[in-house]
C-alpha positions in Angstrom: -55.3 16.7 -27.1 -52.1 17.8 -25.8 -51.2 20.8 -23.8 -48.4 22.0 -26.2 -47.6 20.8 -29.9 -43.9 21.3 -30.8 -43.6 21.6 -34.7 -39.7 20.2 -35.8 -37.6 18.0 -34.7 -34.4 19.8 -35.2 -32.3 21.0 -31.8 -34.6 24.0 -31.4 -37.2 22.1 -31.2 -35.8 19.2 -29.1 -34.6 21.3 -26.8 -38.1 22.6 -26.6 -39.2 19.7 -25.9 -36.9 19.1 -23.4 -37.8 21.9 -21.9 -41.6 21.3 -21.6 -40.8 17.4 -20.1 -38.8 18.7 -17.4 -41.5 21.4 -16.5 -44.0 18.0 -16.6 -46.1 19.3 -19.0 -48.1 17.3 -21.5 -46.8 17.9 -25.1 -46.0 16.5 -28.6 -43.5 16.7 -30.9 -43.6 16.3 -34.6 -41.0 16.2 -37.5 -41.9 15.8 -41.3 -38.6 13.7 -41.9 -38.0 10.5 -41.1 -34.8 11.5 -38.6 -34.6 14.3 -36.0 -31.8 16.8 -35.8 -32.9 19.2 -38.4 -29.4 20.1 -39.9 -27.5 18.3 -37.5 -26.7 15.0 -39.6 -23.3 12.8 -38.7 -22.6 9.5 -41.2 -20.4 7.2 -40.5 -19.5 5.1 -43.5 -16.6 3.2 -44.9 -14.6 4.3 -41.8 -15.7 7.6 -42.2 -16.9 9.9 -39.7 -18.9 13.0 -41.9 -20.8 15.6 -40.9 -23.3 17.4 -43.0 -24.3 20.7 -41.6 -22.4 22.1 -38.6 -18.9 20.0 -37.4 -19.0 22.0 -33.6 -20.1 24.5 -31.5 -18.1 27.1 -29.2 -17.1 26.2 -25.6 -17.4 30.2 -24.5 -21.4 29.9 -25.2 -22.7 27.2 -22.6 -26.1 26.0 -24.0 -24.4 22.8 -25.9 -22.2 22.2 -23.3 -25.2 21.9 -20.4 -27.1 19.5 -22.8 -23.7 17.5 -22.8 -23.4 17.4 -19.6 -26.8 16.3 -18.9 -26.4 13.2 -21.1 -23.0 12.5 -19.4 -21.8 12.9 -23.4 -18.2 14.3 -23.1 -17.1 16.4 -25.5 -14.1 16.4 -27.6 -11.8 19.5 -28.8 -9.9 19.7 -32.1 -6.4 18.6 -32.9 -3.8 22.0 -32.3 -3.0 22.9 -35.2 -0.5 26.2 -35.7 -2.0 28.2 -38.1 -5.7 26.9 -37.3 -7.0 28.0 -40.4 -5.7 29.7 -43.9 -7.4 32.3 -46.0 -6.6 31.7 -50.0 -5.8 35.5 -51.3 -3.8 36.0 -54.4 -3.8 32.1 -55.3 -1.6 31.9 -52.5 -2.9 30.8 -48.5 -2.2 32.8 -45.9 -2.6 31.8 -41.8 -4.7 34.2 -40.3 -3.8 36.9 -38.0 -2.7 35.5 -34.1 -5.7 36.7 -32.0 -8.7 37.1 -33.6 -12.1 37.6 -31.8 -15.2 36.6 -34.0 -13.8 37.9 -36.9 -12.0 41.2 -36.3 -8.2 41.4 -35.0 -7.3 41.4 -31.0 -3.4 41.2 -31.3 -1.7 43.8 -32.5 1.5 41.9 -33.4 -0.5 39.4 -35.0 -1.9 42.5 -37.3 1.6 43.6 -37.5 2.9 39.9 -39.0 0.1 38.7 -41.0 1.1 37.8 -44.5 -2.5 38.3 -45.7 -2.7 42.4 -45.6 -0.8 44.5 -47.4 1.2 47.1 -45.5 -1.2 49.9 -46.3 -4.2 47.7 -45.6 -2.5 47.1 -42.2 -1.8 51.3 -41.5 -5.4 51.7 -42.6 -6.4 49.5 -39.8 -4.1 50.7 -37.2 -6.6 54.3 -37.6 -9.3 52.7 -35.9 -7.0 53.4 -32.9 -7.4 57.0 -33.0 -11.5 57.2 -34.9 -14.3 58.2 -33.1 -17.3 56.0 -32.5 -20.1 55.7 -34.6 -22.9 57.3 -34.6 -25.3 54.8 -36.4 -27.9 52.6 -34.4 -27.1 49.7 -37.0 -25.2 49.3 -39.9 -23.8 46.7 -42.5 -21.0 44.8 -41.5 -19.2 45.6 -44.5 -19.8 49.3 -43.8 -18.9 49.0 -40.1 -15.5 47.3 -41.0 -14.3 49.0 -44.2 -15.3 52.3 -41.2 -13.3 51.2 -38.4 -10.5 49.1 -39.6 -10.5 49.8 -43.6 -11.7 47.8 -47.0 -8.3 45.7 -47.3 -9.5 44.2 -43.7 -13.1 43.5 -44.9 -12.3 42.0 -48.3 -9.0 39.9 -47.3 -10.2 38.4 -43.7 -13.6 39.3 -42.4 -15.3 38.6 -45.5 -13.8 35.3 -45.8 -14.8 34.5 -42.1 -18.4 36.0 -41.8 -18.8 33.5 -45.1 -18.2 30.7 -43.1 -20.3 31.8 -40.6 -23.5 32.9 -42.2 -23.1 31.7 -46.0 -23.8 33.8 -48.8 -22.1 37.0 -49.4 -21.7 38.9 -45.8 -21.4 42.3 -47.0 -25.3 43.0 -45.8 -25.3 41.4 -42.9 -26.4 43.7 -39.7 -24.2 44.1 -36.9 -26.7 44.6 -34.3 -27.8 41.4 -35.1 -25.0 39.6 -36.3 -22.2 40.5 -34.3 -23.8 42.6 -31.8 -20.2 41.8 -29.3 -18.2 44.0 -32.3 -21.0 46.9 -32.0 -21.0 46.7 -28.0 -16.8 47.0 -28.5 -16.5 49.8 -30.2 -19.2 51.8 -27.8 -17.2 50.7 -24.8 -13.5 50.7 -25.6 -13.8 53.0 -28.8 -11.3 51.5 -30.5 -12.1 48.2 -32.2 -9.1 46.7 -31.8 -8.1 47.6 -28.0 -11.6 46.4 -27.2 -11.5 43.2 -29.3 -7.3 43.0 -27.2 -9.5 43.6 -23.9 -12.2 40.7 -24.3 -9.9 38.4 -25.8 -8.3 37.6 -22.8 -11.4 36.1 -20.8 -11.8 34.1 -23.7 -10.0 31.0 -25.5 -8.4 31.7 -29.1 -8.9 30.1 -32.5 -5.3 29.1 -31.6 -4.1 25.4 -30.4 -8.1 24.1 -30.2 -9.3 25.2 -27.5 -12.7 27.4 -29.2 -14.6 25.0 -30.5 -15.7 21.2 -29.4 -17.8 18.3 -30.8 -17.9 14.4 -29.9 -16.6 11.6 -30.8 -19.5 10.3 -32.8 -20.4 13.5 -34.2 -22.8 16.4 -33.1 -25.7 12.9 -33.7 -24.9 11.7 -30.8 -26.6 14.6 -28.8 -29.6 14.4 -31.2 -29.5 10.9 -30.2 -29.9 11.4 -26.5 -31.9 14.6 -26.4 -34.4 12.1 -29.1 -34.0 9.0 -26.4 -35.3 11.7 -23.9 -38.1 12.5 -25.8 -39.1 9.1 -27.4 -42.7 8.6 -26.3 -43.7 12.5 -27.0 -42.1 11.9 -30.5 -44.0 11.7 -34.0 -41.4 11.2 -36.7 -42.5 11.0 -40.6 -45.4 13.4 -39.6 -45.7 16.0 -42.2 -48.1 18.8 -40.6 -50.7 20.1 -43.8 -52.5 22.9 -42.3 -52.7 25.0 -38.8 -56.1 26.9 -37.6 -56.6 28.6 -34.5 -59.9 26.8 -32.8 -61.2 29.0 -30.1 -58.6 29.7 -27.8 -56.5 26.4 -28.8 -54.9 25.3 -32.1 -55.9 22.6 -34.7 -53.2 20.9 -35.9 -53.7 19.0 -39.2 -51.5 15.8 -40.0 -51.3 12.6 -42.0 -52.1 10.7 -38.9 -55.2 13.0 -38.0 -56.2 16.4 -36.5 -54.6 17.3 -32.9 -55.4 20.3 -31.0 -53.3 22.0 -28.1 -53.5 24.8 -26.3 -50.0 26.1 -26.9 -47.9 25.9 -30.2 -44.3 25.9 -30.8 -43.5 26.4 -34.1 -39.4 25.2 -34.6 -39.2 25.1 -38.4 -36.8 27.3 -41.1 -38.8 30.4 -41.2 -40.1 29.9 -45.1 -41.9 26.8 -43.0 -43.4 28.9 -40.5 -44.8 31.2 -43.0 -46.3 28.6 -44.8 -48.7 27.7 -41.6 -49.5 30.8 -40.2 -50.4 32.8 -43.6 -54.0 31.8 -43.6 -54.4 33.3 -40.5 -51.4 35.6 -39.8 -50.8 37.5 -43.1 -48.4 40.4 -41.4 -46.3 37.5 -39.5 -46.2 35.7 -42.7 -45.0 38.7 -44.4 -42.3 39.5 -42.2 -41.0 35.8 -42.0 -40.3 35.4 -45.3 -38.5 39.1 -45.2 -35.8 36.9 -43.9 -33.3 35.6 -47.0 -32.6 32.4 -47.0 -29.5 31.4 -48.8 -28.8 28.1 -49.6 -26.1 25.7 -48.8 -24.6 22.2 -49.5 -21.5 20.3 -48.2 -19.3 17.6 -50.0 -17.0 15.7 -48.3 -14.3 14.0 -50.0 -12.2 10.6 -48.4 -9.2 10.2 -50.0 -6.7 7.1 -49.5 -3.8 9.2 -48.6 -2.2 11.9 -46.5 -2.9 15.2 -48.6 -0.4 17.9 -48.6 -2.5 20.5 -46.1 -1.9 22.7 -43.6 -4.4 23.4 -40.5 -7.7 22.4 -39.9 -8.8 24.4 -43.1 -9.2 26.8 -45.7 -11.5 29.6 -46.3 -11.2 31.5 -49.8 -11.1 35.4 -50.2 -13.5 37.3 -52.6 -12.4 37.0 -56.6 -9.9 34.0 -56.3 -12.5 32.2 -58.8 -13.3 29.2 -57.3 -16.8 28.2 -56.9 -16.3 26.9 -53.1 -16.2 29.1 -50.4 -13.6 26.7 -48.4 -12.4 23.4 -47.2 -11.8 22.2 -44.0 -9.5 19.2 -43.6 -11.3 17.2 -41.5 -8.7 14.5 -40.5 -6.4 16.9 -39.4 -9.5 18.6 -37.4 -11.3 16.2 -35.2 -10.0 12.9 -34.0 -11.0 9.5 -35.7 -12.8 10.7 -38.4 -10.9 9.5 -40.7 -9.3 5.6 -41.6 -5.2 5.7 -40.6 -3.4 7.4 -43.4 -6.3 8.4 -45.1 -7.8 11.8 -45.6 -11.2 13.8 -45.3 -12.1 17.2 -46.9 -15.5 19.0 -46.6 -16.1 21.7 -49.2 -19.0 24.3 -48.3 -20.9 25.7 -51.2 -23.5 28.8 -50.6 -26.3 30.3 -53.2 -26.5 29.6 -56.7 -23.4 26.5 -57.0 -25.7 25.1 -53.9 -29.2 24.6 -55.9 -26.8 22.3 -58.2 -27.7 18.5 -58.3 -25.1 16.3 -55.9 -23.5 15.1 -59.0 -22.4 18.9 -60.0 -21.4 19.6 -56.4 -19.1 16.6 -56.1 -17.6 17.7 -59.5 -17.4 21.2 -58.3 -15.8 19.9 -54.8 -13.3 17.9 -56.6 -12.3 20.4 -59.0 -11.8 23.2 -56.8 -9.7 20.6 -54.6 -7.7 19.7 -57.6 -6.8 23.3 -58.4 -5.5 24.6 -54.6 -3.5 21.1 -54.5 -2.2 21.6 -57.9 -2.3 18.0 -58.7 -4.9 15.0 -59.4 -6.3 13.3 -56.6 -9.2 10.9 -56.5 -12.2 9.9 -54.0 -12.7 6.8 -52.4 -15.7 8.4 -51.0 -17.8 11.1 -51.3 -21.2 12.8 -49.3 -23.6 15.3 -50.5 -25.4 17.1 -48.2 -27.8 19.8 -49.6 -29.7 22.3 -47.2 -31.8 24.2 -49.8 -33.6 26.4 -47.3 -30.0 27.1 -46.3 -29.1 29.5 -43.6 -31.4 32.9 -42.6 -29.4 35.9 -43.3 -29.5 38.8 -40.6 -29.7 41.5 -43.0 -29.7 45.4 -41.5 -32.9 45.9 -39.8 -33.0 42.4 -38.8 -34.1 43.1 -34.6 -36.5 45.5 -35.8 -38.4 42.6 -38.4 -38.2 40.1 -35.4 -40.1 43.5 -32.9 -42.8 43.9 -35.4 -43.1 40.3 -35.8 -43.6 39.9 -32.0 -46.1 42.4 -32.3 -48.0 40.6 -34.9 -47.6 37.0 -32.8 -50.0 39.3 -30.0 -52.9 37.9 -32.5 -52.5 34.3 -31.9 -52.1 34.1 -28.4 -50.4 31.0 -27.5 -48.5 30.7 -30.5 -44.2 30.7 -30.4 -41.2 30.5 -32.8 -38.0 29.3 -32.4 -35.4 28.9 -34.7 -31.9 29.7 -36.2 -33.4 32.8 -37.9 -34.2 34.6 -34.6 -31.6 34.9 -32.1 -28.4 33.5 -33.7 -27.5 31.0 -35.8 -24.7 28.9 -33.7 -26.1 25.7 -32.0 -25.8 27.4 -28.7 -28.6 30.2 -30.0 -30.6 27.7 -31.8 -30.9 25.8 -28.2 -31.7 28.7 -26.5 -34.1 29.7 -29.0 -35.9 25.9 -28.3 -36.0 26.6 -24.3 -36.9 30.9 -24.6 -40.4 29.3 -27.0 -41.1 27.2 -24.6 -40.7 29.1 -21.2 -43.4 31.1 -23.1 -45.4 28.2 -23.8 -45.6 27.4 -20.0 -46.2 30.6 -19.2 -49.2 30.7 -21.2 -50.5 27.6 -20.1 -50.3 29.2 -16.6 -52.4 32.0 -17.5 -54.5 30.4 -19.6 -58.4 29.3 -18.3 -58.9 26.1 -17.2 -61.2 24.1 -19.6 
């Protein structure tokens, strides 16, 4: 028996785990797959440096950065690039705006000189200078931007962007749980814009690299450590079948036998979650899997030549009919990923196109490449990585789900999630998601009777 059993292996619940070694408690850890890192997957092949799921995390959001630090794992920012990043609108890419933050506009020259708004579309935006706030305790985030800064400015940029983010189509996403900074901006400054000018400054840009870092072996090598760390509280290839609550512990039912603990931490997708606790939790299990999932895929591309690309990618606009939702050119991105003269793309595919079979996405990937370059190019390589529980989308009313699911967690005493689908769904969130479940977990073991 152990004091606490940690359920996933991905970086919520490695970080978990971390959590509960350095608080000397007795735990273990188990992961269905055969690796740990849950999304987190780096390949190096053929001279190739690839990541699967995420490529970095943010420097202004510390949890990533105190792991790194811990490890002595230094970490790495992108290559300047100036534009960063281009939206595809009118079959034609534009750079985006100079000064974003998140995903809104925080320069008004940069407004003022972007190619990718019309100049009606950028009048229409300059009115959130002179609207009142809202009134609404949450909204969509189309309905919040099409209110503040105009349709033009959701469909052409912050659709585009929130795509990237969260997958699927963004247009229902909440903004009190989403992008909760936005909501807080507008209550403080009033304007959207002279807020988003206003925070900018304490913050780095999405110009010249400095946002966003990673390392040189990939975001693996952090999965790598935090798993060194962990090694002899680690069950890999451990499937769990069933859970049941057993008096005031838990039975934990595996391949390799039943364990009990007093405390579980459950760190799996949410459909995952729902799956254990619905014999015994029916309203949690309800609520979990109120959470969409859409699902998501990645193909990367090596080619044996310098492609004709600008930036460290591409994101594509609403109706420009391609089946991707961007690229991003890795070489040009993140050093030594790529062989000396060569090239790397990564194409991102959400809902239906990423259920397809690998064969169809590569096809898909290639095609879509072929028609922005305007010319045949072919592979020396090319990765599949498929995620078909995707990413959770924070749909309005998404704070309120997680309070009544807290609610129904009072039944199981002892019992904790943690996840991408509860506080956020950056690297940074998902790590602090890990360490909040088990602060809770030690808690409880501190107020639980001794045996």
């Amino acid at each position: 028996m152990a004091q606490v059993l940690v359920i996933g292996g991905g970086w919520a619940g490695l970080a978990a785990g971390l959590a509960l070694k350095e608080a000397g408690a007795d735990f273990l850890l188990l992961e269905a797959r055969p690796r740990l890192g849950g999304k987190v997957r780096t390949l190096r092949q053929g001279g190739f440096l690839v990541e699967g799921g995420p490529d970095a995390s943010v420097r202004y959001k510390k949890e990533v950065l105190e792991l790194a630090q811990a490890f002595g794992l230094e970490p790495i920012g992108t290559i300047p690039q100036k534009p960063s990043a281009l939206i595809l609108k009118g079959g034609r890419p534009h750079p985006l705006p100079e000064g974003l933050l998140q995903v809104v506009p925080g320069d008004l020259r940069g407004l003022a000189r972007t190619s990718l708004l019309s100049f009606s579309g950028k009048l229409r935006a300059l009115y959130d200078l002179f609207l009142p706030r809202g009134n609404k305790e949450d909204e969509s985030l189309r309905e919040f931007v099409e209110r503040r800064l105009g349709p033009e400015v959701f469909a052409a940029l912050v659709a585009p962007l929130a795509g990237g983010i969260y997958g699927g189509e963004p247009d229902e996403l909440s903004m009190k749980a989403a992008f909760p900074q936005l909501l807080e901006l507008e209550r403080r400054h009033r304007s959207l814009i002279l807020g988003a000018m206003r925070e900018r400054k304490s913050r780095g840009s999405r110009e010249g690299g400095s946002l966003f870092f990673s390392f040189r072996e990939g975001l693996s090598a952090l999965t790598r450590k935090m798993a060194e760390a962990l090694s002899e509280r680690v069950f890999t290839g451990t499937p769990v079948l069933g859970v049941e609550p057993f008096g005031s512990r838990y039975r934990v039912h595996t391949p390799r036998g039943v364990l009990e603990a007093e405390a579980l931490i459950l760190a799996t997708p949410a459909p995952q979650a729902a799956r254990l606790l619905r014999p015994f939790l029916p309203e949690a299990t309800a609520l979990l899997k109120g959470v969409p999932h859409i699902p998501a895929a990645t193909v990367s591309l090596a080619f044996p030549e310098p492609l004709p690309v600008v930036g460290h990618g591409l994101l594509i606009a609403q109706g420009e009919g391609f089946r991707v939702r961007g690229f991003t050119w890795t070489h040009q991105k993140w050093e030594g990923r790529a062989l000396e003269g060569h090239s790397l793309v990564r194409a991102y595919l959400s809902g239906e196109a990423a259920g397809l079979s690998e064969a169809e996405l590569a096809k898909i990937a290639l095609e879509d490449l072929r028609r922005f370059l305007g010319k045949e190019v072919r592979p020396s390589h090319t990765f599949v990585f498929r995620f078909p529980e995707g990413m959770p989308s924070y749909r309005v009313g998404h704070l309120e789900r997680l309070g009544r699911l807290e609610m129904a967690l009072l039944k199981a005493p002892g019992l904790f999630l943690a996840g991408n689908y509860l506080e956020g769904v950056g690297l940074p969130e998902v790590v602090r998601s890990g360490r909040r479940a088990a602060g809770r977990a030690l808690a409880h073991l501190a107020l639980a009777p001794t045996p």
